[in-house]
N, CA, C and O atoms as a GROMACS GRO file, in nm:
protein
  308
    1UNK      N    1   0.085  -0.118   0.000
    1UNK     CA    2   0.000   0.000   0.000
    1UNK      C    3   0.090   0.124   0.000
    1UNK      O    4   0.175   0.144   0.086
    2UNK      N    5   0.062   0.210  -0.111
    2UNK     CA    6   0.140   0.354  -0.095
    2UNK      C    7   0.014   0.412  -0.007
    2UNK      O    8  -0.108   0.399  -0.005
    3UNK      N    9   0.145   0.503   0.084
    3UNK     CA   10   0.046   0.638   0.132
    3UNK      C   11   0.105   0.762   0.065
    3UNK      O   12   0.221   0.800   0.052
    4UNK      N   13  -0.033   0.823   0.020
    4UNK     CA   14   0.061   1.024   0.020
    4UNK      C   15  -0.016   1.099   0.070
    4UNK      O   16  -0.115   1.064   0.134
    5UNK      N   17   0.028   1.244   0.043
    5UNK     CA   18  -0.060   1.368   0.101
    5UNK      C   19  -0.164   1.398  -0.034
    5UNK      O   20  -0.131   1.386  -0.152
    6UNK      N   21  -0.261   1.429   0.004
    6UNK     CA   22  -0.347   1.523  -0.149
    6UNK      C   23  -0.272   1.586  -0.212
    6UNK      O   24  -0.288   1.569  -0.333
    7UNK      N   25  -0.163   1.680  -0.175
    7UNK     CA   26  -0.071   1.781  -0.289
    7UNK      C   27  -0.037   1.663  -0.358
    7UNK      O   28  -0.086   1.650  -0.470
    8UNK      N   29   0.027   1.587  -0.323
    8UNK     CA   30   0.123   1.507  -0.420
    8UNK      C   31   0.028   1.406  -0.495
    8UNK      O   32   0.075   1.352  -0.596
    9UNK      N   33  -0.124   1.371  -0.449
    9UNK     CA   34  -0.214   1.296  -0.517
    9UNK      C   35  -0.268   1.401  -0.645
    9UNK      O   36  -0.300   1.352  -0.754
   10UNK      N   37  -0.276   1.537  -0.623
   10UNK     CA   38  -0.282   1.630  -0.696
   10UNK      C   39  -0.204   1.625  -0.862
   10UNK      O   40  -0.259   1.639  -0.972
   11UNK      N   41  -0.057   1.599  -0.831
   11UNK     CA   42   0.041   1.583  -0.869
   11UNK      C   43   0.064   1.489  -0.996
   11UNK      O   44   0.082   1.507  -1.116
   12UNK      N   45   0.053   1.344  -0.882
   12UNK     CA   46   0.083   1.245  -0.973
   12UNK      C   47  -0.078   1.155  -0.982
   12UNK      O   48  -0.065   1.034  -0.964
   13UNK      N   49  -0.232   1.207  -1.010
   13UNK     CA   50  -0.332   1.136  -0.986
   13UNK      C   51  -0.302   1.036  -1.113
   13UNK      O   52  -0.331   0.918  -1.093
   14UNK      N   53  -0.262   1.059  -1.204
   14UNK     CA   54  -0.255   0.926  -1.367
   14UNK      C   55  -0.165   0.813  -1.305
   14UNK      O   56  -0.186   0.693  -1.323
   15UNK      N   57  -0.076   0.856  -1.242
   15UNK     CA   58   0.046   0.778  -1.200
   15UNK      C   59  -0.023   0.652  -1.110
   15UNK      O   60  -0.013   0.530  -1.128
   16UNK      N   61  -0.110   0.742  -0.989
   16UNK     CA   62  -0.133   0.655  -0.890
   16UNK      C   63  -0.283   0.547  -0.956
   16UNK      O   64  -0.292   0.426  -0.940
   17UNK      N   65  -0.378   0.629  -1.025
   17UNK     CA   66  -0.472   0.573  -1.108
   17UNK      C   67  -0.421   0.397  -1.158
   17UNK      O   68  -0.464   0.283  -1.139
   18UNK      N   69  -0.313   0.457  -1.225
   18UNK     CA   70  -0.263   0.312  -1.321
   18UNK      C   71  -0.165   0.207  -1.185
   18UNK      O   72  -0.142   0.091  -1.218
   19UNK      N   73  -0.115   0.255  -1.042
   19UNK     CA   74  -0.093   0.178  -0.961
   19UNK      C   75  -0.216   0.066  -0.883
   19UNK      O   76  -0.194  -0.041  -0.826
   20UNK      N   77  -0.336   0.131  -0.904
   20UNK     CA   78  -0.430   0.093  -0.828
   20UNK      C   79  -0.468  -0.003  -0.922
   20UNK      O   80  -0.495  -0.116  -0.881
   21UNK      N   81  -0.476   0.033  -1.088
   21UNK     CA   82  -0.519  -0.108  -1.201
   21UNK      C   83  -0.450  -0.201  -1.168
   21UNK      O   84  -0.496  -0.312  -1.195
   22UNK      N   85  -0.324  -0.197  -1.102
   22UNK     CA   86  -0.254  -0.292  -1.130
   22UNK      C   87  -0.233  -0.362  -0.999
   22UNK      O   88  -0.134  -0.434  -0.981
   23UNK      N   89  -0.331  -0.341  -0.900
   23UNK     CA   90  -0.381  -0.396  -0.760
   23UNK      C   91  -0.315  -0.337  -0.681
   23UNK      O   92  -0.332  -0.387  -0.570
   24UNK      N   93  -0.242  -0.250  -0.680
   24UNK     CA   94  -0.227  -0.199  -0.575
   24UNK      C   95  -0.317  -0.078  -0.496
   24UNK      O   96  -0.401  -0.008  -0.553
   25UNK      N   97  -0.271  -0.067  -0.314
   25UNK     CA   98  -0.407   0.028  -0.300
   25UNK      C   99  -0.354   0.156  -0.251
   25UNK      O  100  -0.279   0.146  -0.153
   26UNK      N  101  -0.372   0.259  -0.290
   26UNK     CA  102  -0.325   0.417  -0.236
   26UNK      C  103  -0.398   0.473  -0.122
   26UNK      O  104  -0.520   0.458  -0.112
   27UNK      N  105  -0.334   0.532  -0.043
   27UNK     CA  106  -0.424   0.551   0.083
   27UNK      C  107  -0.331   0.723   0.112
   27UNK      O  108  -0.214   0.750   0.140
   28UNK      N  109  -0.474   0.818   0.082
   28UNK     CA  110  -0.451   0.976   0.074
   28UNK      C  111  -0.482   0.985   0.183
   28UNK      O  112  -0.567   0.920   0.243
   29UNK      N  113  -0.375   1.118   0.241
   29UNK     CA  114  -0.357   1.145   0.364
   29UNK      C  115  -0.360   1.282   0.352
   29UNK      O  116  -0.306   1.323   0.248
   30UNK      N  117  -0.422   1.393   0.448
   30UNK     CA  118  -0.449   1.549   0.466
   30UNK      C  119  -0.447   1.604   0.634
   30UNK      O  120  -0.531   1.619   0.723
   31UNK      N  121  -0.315   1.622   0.620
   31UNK     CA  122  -0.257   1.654   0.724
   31UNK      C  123  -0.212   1.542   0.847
   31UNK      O  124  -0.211   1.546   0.970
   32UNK      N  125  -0.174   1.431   0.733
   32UNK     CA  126  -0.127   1.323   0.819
   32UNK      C  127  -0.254   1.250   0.856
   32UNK      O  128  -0.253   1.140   0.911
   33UNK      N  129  -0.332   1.296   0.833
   33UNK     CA  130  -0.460   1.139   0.877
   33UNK      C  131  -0.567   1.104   0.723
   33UNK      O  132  -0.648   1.176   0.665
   34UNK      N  133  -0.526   0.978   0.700
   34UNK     CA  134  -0.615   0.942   0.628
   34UNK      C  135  -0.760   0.991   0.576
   34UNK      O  136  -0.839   1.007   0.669
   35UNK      N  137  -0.813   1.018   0.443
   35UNK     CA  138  -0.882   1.063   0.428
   35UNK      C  139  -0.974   0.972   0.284
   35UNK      O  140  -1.089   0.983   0.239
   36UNK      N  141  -0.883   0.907   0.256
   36UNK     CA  142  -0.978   0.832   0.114
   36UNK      C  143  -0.842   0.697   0.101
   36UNK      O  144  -0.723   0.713   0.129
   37UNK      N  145  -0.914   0.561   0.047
   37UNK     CA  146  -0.820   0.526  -0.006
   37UNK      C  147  -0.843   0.500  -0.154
   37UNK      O  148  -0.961   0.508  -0.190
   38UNK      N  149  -0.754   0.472  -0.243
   38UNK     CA  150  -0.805   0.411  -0.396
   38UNK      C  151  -0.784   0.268  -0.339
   38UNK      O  152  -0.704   0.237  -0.251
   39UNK      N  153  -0.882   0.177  -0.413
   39UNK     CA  154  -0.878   0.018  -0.435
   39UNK      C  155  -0.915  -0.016  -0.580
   39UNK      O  156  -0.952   0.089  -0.633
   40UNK      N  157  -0.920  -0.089  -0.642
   40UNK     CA  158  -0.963  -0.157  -0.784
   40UNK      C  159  -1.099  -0.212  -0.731
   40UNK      O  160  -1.110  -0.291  -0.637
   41UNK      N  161  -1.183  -0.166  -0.792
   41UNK     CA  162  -1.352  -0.236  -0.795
   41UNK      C  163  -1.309  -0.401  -0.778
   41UNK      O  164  -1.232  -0.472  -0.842
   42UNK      N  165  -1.383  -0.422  -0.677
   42UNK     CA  166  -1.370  -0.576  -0.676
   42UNK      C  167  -1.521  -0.641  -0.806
   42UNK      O  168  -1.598  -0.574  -0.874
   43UNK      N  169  -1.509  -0.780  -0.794
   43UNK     CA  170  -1.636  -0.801  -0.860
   43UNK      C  171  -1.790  -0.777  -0.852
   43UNK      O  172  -1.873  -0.758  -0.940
   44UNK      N  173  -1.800  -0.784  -0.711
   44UNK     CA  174  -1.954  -0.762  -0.680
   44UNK      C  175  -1.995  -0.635  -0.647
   44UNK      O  176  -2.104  -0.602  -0.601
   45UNK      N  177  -1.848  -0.524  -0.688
   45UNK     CA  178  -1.923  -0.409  -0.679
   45UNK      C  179  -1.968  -0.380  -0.845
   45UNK      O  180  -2.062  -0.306  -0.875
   46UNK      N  181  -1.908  -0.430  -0.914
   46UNK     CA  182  -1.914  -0.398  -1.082
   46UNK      C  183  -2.114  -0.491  -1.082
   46UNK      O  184  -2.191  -0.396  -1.094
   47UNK      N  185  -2.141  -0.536  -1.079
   47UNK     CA  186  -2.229  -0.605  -1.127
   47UNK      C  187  -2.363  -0.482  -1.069
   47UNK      O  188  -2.381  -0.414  -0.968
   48UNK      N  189  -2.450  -0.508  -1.222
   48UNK     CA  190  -2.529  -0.451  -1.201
   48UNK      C  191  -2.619  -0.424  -1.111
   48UNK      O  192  -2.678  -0.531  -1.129
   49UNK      N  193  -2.703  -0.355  -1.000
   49UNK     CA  194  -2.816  -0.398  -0.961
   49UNK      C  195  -2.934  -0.432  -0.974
   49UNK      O  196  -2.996  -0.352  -1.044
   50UNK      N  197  -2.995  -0.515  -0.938
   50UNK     CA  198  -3.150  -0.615  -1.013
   50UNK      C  199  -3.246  -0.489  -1.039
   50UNK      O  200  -3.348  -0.529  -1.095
   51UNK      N  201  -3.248  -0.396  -1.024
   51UNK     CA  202  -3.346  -0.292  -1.072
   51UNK      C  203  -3.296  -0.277  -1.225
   51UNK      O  204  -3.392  -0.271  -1.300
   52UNK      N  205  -3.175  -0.271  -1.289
   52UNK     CA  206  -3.088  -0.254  -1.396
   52UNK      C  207  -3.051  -0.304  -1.482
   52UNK      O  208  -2.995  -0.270  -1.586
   53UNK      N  209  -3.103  -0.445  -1.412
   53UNK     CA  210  -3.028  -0.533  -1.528
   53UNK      C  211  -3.162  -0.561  -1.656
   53UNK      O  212  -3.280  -0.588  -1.632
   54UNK      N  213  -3.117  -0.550  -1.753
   54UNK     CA  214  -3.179  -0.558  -1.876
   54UNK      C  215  -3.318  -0.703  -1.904
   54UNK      O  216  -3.278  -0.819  -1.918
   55UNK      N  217  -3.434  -0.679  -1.908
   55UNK     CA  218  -3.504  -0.772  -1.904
   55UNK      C  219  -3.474  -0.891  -2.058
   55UNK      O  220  -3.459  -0.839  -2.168
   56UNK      N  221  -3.471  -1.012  -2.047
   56UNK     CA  222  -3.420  -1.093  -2.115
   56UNK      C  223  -3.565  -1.137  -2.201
   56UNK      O  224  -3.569  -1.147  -2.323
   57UNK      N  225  -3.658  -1.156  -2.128
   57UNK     CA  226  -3.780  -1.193  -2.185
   57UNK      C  227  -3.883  -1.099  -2.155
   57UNK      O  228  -3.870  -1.042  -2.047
   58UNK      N  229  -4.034  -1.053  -2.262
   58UNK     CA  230  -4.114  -0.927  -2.229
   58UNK      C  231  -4.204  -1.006  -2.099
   58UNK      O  232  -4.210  -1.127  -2.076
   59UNK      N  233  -4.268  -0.897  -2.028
   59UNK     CA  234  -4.313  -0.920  -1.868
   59UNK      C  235  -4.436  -0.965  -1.952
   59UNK      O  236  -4.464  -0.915  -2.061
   60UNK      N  237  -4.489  -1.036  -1.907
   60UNK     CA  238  -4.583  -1.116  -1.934
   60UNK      C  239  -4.681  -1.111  -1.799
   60UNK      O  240  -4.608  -1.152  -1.709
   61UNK      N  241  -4.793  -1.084  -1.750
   61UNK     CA  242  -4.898  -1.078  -1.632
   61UNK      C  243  -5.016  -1.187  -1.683
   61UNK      O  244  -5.093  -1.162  -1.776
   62UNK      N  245  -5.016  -1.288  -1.621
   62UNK     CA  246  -5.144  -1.367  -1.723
   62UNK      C  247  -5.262  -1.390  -1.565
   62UNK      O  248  -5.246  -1.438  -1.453
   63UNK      N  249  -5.406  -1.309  -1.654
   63UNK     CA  250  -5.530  -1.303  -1.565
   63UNK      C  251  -5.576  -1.472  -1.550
   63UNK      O  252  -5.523  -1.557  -1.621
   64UNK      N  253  -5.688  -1.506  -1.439
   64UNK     CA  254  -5.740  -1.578  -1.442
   64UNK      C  255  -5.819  -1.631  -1.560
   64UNK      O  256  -5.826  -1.746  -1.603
   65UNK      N  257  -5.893  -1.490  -1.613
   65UNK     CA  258  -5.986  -1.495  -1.726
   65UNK      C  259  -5.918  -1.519  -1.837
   65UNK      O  260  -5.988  -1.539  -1.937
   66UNK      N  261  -5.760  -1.525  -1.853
   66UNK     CA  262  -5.676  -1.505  -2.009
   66UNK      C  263  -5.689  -1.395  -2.065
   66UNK      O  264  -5.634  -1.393  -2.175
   67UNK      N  265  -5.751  -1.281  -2.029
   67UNK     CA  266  -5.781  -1.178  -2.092
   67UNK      C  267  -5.607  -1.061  -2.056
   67UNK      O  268  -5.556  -1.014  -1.955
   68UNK      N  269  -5.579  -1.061  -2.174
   68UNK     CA  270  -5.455  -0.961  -2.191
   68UNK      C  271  -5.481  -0.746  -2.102
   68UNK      O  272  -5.582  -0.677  -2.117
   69UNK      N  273  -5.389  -0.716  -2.045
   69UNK     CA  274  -5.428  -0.584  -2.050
   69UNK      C  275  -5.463  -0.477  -2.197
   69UNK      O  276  -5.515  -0.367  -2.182
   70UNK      N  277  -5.431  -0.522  -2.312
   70UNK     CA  278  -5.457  -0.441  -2.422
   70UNK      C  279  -5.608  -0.480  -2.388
   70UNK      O  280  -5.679  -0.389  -2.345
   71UNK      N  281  -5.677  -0.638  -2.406
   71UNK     CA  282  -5.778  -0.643  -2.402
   71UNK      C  283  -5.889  -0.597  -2.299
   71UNK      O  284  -6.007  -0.583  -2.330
   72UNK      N  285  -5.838  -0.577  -2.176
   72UNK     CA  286  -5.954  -0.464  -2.099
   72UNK      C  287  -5.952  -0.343  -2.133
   72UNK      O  288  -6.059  -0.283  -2.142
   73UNK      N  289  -5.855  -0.290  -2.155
   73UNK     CA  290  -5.856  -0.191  -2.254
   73UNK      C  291  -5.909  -0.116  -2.361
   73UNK      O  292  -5.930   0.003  -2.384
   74UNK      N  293  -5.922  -0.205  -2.409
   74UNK     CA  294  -6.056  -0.191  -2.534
   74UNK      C  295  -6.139  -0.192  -2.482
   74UNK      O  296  -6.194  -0.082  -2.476
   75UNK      N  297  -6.208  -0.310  -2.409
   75UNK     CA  298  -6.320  -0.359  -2.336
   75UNK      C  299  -6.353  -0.226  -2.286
   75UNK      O  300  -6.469  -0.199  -2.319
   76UNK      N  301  -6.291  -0.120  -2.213
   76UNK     CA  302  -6.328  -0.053  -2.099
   76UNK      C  303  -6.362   0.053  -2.172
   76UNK      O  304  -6.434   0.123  -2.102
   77UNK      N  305  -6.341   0.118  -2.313
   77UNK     CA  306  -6.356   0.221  -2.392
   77UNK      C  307  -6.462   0.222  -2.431
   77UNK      O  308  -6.499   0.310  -2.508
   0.00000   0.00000   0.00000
């Protein structure tokens, strides 16, 4: 783990960016006490959340009666 101050994260942020791809973790310091660290996204933060993720098949709601919502629809006009 590198530590630095913000000036010098200021400085070199591309430098430390491409340390962190490459697993390592940076840990910024402001006025000597820790204040953020960088880590590399682990896996289960990358994955989408279930509100997001893309529906694979159309939602389908099937009534008792078989009757579709287009079809009350009409019905109700």
């Amino acid at each position: 783990m590198q530590t630095i101050s913000v000036t010098e994260f200021r400085a070199r942020a591309a430098e430390m960016v491409e340390r962190v791809q490459n697993g390592e973790t940076v840990r910024i310091l402001r006025h000597g006490k820790p204040v953020a660290e960088l880590v590399a996204p682990s896996v289960e933060r990358t994955h989408l959340p279930r509100w997001k993720t893309p529906i694979e098949r159309p939602f389908v709601i099937q009534r008792p009666d078989g009757k579709s919502g287009a079809q009350l629809i009409i019905e109700g006009r």
